[in-house]
Every structure is written in C-alpha cells, then in structure tokens.
C-alpha positions in Angstrom: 132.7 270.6 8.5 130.0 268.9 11.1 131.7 267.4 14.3 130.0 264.3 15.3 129.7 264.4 19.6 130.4 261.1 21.3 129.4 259.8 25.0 132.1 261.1 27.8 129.6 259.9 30.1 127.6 256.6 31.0 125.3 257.2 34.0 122.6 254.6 35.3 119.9 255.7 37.4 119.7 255.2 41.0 116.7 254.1 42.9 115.0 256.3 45.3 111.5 257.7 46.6 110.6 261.2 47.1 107.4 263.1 47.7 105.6 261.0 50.4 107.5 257.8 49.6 107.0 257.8 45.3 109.7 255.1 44.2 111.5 256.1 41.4 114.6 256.5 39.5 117.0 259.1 40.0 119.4 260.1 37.0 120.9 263.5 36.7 121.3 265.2 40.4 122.5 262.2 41.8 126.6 261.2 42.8 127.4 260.4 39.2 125.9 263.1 37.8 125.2 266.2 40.1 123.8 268.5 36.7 124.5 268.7 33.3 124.1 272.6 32.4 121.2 273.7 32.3 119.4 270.0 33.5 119.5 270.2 36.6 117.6 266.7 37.5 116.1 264.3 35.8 113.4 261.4 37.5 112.1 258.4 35.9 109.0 256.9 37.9 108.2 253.6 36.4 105.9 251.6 38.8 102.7 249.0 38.4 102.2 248.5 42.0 100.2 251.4 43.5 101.9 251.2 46.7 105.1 252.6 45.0 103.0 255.8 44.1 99.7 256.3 44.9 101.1 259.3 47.7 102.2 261.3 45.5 104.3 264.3 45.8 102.1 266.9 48.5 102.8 270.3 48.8 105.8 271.1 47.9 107.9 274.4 47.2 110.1 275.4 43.9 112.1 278.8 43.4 114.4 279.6 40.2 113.7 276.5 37.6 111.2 274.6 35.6 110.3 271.7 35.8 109.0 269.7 32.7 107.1 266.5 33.0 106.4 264.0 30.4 103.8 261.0 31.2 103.7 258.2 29.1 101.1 256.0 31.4 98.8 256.6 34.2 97.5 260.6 35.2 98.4 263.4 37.6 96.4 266.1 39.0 98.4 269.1 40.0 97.2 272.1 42.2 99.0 275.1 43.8 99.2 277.8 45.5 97.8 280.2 43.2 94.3 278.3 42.6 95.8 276.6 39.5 95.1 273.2 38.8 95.8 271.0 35.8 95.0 267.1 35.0 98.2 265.5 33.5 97.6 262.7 31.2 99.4 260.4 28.8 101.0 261.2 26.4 101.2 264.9 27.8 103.9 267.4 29.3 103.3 269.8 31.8 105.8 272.7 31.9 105.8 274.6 35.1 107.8 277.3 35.3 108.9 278.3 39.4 110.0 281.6 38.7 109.7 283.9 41.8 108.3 280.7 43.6 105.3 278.4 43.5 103.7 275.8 46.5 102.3 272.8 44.5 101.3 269.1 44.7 101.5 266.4 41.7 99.2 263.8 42.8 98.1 260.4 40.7 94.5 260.2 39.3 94.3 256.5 39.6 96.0 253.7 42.1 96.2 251.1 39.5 98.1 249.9 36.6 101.4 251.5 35.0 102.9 254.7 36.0 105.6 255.4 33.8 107.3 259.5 33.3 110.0 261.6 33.9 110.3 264.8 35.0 113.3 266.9 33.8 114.4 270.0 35.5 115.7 273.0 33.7 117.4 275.9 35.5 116.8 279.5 34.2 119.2 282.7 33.6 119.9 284.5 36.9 118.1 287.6 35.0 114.9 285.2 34.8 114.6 284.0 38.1 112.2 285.7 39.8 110.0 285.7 36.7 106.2 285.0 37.4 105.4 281.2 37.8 103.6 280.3 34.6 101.9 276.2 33.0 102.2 274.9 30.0 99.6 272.1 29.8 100.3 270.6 26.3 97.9 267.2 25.2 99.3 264.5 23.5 97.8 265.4 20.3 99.0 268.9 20.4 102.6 267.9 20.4 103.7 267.0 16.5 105.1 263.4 15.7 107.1 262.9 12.5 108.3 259.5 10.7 110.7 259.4 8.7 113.0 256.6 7.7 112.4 254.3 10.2 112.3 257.4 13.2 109.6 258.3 14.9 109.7 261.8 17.2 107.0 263.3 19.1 108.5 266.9 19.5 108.1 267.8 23.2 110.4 270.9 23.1 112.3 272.5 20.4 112.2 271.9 16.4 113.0 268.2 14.7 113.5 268.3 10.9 111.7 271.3 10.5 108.8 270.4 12.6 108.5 272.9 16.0 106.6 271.9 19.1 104.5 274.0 20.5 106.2 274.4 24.0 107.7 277.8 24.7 111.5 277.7 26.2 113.1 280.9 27.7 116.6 279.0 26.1 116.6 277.2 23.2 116.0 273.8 24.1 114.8 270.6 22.0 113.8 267.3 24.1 112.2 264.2 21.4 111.0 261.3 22.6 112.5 258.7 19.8 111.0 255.3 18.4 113.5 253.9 16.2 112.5 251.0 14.5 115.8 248.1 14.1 118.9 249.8 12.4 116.8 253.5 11.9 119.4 256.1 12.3 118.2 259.5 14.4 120.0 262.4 13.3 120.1 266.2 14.9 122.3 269.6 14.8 123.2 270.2 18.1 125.0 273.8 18.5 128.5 273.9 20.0 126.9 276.0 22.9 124.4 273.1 24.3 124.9 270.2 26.3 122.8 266.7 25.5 122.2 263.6 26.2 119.9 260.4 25.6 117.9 258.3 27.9 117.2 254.9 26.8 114.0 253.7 27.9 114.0 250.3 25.9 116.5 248.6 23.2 120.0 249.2 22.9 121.8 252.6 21.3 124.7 252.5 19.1 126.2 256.2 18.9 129.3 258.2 17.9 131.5 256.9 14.7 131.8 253.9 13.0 135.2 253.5 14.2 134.4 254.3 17.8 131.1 253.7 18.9 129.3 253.5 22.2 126.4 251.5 23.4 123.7 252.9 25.8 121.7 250.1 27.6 118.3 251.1 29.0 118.0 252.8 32.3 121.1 254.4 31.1 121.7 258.1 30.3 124.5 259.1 27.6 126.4 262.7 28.2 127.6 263.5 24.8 130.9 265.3 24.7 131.9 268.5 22.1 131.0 268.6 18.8 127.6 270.1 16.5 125.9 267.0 15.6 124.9 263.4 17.5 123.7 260.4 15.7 122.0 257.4 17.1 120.9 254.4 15.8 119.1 251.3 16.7 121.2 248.5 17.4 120.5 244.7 16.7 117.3 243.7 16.0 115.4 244.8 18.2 113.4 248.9 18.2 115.1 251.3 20.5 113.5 253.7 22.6 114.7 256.9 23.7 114.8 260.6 25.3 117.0 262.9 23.6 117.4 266.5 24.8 119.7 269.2 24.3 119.8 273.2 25.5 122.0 276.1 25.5 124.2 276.0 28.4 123.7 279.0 30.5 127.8 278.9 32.3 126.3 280.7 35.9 127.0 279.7 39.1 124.6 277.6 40.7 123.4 277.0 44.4 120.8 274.8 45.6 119.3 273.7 48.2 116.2 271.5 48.1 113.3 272.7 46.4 115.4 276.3 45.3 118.0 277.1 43.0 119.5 280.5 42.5 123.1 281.6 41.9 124.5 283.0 45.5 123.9 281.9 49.0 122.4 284.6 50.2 119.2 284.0 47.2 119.3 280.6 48.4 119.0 281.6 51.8 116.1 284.8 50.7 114.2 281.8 49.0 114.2 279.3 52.3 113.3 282.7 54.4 110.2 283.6 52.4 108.7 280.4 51.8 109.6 280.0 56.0 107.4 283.4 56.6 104.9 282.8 54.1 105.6 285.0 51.2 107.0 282.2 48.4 104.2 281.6 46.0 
C-alpha cells in the first residue's frame, strides 16, 4: 500500500549575490535549510536589470559535486580550465560534474532582458569523488516534454511516466520542471530511500492528503517528509509552476568549505591545498 509524503518543511529563499556581485536567491544551503541529502544548494537567479548580473560568476573552483543548471531565459557561456567551453541557452541544462576538481567561469551572453535559472547542486558518493570532471550540454529540444491530463513535464533528469531524459546521473535522480494547468494533479513514485522536494516558481501548490493538505506559495521550496509517493496539484484558478526533484540519499558525512565538498577534513583541506599550489583542475 503507497504512502503519500507530506511537507515537514516550508523554506523561502533568501536574497543574496555571488560570483562578482550576481543577485539572486538562495534556497537550500542557507540557515533554514543547510542541505537536503544529496542537494546540497540550490540558486534561483531571476533578474531584468543587467546590473544584477551582467558580472557573472569568474573563475571559480569546484571539488566533489555537480552542479546542474537549468535556464529558462537569457544565455551563459561557460569556460574552464581544461579548454572546455559550452554556450548555455534557454530552455537548456548544463550538467558539470567537479569530480577530482575543475577552474571554471559562467558568464552571461547578453546584458539585457530576463535572466531567469537555477542551479542545483548534487553531492556525489565518497567512492566517486575524485572522478574525472565531465559536461553534459543538453538543448532544450533534446530534453522530452509530456502532457498528460492537464500536466506538462519537460524531463530534465530521471524518468516521468515512462518517458527518460537523456541526462546521465551517477544516483538515481529525477528533477521535472512542471506546468499544471488549474486543478491538474502531478503525480510520481518516489522510493523510500530519496529525499524531494518542489520549488514553486509561479501559482500556488496544494499537496499531501485531502484531510491534511499544505500550500506552497512561490519562492517557496517544500521538503517532503517519509513516504513512496507525492502528489501535487494546482490550486485555485490559476496554472501552477514548479520544480520537482528527488534522489537517492547517499547517508555520508559531509564537509565543506566553499567551492569543495568531500567527507573528512583533511580532503577538505587536500582540496584547498591543491587548488592553492596549482594542481586542482
């Protein structure tokens, strides 16, 4: 018999800047919500003035994570440290995974009109670490949308009603972005082993039982609680908008500092040590 998870958690996002002064919206890795095994952070930049975000985020080091970003207006270029370089558009995720370590910049195309993404952070197994740094440019049209009832997902990670993107995950890991048009319900299986949540980018989310529901406003993230199963629907009259993700927790230690996360202190320290002498990525 299905379990049906319900919200333990409401957490808004706090604003902030990073980079060389990007403004943006801080969700998971802040005080409410340090990390949510395995997410580790997740970002909102929404911005229409190109004084909030024309600097971009420089050079920049990462050790022992990915990081997965999803643009739904505006570009990026990104370069690094290996003579890669890929143009990030909308519509389009870019998957990076750090591994052993990787010196890179994420730097907007155009100063003008909407900027609007996330980028989602998603730690990896202590035994996968030091992996080789490896991209996953995906185009919008690669990643497969399906409607049904009223629910529209473009499947950015992981499988949806049968449909699998094409994004390769060292963990199993499924992350929809979600159009629900008024009163459309949004359904998935969501093992006992994985931790989720939802986003709300627009409209208002009605989840959990009939008896004992919870509402998710926009700019707020949901933390679901135990169970297999989550169900969402669209609330009033209005369309809802929304990032769902789940993944297998991975239940290591974690430390981090910065731009590195590994599981002791002394990796933590190895990581700030090599990139200080050169030898990161």
């Amino acid at each position: 018999m299905s379990s049906l998870r319900k919200i333990t958690q409401l957490v808004q996002g706090k604003n902030t800047s990073d980079g060389a002064g990007v403004k943006l919206k801080r969700v998971i890795a802040g005080e409410e919500l340090n990390q949510l095994d395995p997410f580790l952070l997740l970002d909102e930049f929404k911005n229409d003035n190109p004084d909030d975000y024309a600097a971009g985020f420089p050079d920049h080091p990462h050790r022992g994570f990915e990081t997965i970003t999803y643009l739904l207006s505006g570009s990026f270029t990104h370069r690094d440290s290996h003579g890669n370089e890929g143009h990030l558009k909308a519509g389009a995720i870019q998957w990076m995974t750090a591994g052993k370590g990787v010196i890179h910049s994420e730097m907007p195309e155009q100063t003008d009109g909407l900027a609007l993404g996330y980028q989602l952070w998603l730690n990896l197994p202590a035994k996968l670490k030091m992996t080789e740094p490896k991209y996953q440019d995906i185009a919008s049209e690669q990643l497969p949308v399906v409607e049904k009832d009223g629910v529209k997902a473009k499947i950015l990670s992981g499988i949806y009603n049968g449909t699998k993107s094409p994004a390769e995950s060292f963990i199993p890991f499924d992350y929809f972005d979600l159009h629900l048009a008024p009163g459309a319900v949004f359904t998935q299986a969501v093992p006992e082993d994985r931790n989720a949540f939802i986003y709300v980018i627009d409209g208002k989310a009605k989840t959990g039982s009939a008896d004992e529901p919870t509402y998710v406003k926009p700019d707020y993230l949901g933390v679901f609680g135990p169970g297999d199963s989550v169900k969402v629907q669209a609330e009033g009259d209005k369309p809802l908008h929304l990032l769902f993700a789940s993944a297998q927790k991975l239940n290591e230690p974690v430390v981090r500092g910065g731009p590195f996360v590994m599981n002791t202190m002394g990796e933590l320290k190895q990581a700030f040590y090599d990139y200080q002498i050169g030898n990161l990525g």
